[in-house]
C-alpha positions, 0 to 999 in steps of 0.5 A: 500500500501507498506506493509512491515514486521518490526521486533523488540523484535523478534516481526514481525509486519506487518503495511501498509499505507492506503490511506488519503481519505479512508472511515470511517469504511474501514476494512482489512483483512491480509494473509500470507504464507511461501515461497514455499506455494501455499495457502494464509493463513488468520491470524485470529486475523486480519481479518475486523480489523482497524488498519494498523498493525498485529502481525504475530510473531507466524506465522513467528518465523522460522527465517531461513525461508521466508515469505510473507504477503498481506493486502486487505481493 
């Protein structure tokens, strides 16, 4: 819940918060797109992953364009 993109470094990072009861071994996988876009897009580098951040600079590096991003546990 409350996935939100942060940007530092002209890093954009996209982290969440996970619930406090989640079970051991819950994994995520994050999907983007660009505005406009019908279809999600998997980022590759983070799917089943663990940790509740992933790097989508290189996907997101127009900067004059909007994105969006969702998280699936």
């Amino acid at each position: 819940k409350h996935a939100a993109f942060s940007s530092t470094n002209f890093e954009n990072i996209l982290t969440w918060e996970t619930e406090a009861d989640i079970p051991p071994g819950t994994v995520f996988d994050v999907q983007y797109k660009q505005y406009g876009e019908k279809l999600w897009l998997n980022k590759r580098e983070c799917q089943s992953i663990t940790q509740p951040f992933c790097n989508l600079t290189r996907e997101t590096e127009n900067f004059t364009e909007h994105y969006y991003a969702r998280v699936r546990a």
